[in-house]
C-alpha positions in Angstrom: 73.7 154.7 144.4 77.1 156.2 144.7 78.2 157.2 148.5 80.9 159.4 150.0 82.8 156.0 150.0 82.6 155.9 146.1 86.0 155.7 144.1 84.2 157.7 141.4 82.8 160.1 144.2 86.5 160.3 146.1 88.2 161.0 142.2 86.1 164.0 141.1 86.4 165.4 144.7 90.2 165.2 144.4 89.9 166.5 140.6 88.1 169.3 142.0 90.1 170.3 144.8 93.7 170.2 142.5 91.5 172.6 140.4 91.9 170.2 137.4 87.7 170.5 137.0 84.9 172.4 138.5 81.7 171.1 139.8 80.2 171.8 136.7 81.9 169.3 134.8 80.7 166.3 137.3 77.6 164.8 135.6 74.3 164.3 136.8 74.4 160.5 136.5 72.2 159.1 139.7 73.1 160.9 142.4 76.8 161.5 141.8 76.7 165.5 141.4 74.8 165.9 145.1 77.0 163.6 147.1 80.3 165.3 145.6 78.8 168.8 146.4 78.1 167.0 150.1 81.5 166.8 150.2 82.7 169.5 149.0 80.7 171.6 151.2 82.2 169.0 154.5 85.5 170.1 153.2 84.8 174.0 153.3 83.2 174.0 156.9 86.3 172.0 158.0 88.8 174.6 156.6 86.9 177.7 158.2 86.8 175.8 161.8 90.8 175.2 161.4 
């Protein structure tokens, strides 16, 4: 349902990263929680290969 293209998926990502949230706080609606974890997880293996 959502994708790594989501609005929803792009606005807890960022909500996250500011620190404003945690991972936690992203519900399990569908298949939201996994795909901003997917992301999440992009972002850290980016950072370490900088």
């Amino acid at each position: 349902m959502f994708t790594e293209s989501s609005v929803v998926v792009k606005a807890w990502v960022r909500k996250i990263n500011e620190g404003a949230v945690s991972v936690d706080d992203v519900p399990a609606l569908a298949n939201l929680r996994d795909v901003v974890i997917s992301l999440l997880d992009d972002s850290k293996g980016d950072a370490e290969n900088v």
